[in-house]
C-alpha positions as CSV (number, residue, x, y, z in Angstrom):
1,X,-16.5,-13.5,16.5
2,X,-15.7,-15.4,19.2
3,X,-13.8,-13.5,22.3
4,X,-11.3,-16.7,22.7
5,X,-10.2,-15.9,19.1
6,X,-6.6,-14.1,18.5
7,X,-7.3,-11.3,16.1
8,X,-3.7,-10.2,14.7
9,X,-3.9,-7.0,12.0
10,X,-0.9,-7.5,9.4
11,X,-0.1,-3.8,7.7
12,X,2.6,-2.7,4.5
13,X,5.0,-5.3,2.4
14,X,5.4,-8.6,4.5
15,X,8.8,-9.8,2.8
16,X,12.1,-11.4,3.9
17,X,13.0,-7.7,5.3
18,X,10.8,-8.0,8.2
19,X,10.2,-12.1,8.5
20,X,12.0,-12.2,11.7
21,X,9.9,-9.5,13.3
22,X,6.7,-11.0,11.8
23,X,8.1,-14.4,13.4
24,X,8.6,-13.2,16.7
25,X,4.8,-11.9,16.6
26,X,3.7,-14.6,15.4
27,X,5.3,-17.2,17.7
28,X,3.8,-15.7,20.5
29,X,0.1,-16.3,20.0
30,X,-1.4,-19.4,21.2
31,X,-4.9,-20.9,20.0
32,X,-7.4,-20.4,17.4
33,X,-6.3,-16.8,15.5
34,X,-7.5,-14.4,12.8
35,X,-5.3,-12.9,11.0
36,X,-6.3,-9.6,9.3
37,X,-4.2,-8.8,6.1
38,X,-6.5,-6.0,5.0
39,X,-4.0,-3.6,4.7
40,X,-1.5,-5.7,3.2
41,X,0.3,-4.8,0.0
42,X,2.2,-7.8,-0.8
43,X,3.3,-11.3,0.3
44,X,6.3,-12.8,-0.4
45,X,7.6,-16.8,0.4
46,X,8.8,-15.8,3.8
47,X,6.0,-14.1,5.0
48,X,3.7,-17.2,3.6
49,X,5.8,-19.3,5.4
50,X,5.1,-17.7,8.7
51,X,1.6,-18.1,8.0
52,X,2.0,-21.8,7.4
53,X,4.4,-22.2,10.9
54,X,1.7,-20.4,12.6
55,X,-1.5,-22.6,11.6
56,X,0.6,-25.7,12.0
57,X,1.3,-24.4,15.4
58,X,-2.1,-23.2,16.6
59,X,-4.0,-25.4,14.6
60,X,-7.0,-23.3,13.3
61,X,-6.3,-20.2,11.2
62,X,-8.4,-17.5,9.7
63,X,-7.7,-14.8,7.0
64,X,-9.4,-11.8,6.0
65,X,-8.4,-10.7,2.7
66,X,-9.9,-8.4,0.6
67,X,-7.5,-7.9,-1.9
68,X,-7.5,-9.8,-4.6
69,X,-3.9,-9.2,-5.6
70,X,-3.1,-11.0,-2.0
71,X,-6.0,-13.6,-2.8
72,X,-4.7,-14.7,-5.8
73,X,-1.2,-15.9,-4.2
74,X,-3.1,-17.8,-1.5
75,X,-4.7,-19.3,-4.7
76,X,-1.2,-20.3,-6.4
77,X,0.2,-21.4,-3.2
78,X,-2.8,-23.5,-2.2
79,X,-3.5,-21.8,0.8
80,X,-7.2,-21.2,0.1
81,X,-7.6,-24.8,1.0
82,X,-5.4,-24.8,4.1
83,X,-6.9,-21.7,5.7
84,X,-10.4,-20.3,6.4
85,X,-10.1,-17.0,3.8
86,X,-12.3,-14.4,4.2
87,X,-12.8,-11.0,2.7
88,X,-13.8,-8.6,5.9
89,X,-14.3,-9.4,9.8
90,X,-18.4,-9.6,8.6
91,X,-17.8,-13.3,7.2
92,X,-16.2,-15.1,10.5
């Protein structure tokens, strides 16, 4: 992976309950970023939407995501075309 590459690690429920504090992370981060959701549980429409601000803002946008629970709603929501969606580190 390249070093220029933001590598942010996602952990637990990402829901409305913490959108503002996954905003503020979020909003911070400039340029190409990878955004590990490994250890995420679930995904609701606020936490997607983040996701969506941020590749809009920074342009290029990687996912690793293993679970197929989480996989599936990038599937419904059409994100597996908008983003670069892996399933470990091993694939970017």
């Amino acid at each position: 992976m390249d070093t220029s590459v933001n590598l942010i690690a996602l952990s637990g429920e990402l829901d409305l309950s913490n959108a503002s504090a996954l905003h503020a992370s979020l909003g911070t981060v400039c340029g190409p970023t990878v955004v590990d959701l490994s250890v995420v549980t679930y995904l609701d429409s606020a936490a997607l939407t983040e996701l969506a601000l941020l590749r809009r803002r920074v342009g290029s946008v990687a996912l690793i995501v293993p679970s197929q629970q989480i996989r599936r709603t990038l599937e419904i929501v059409g994100f597996m075309k908008a983003f670069r969606v892996v399933e470990s580190r091993d694939f970017l």
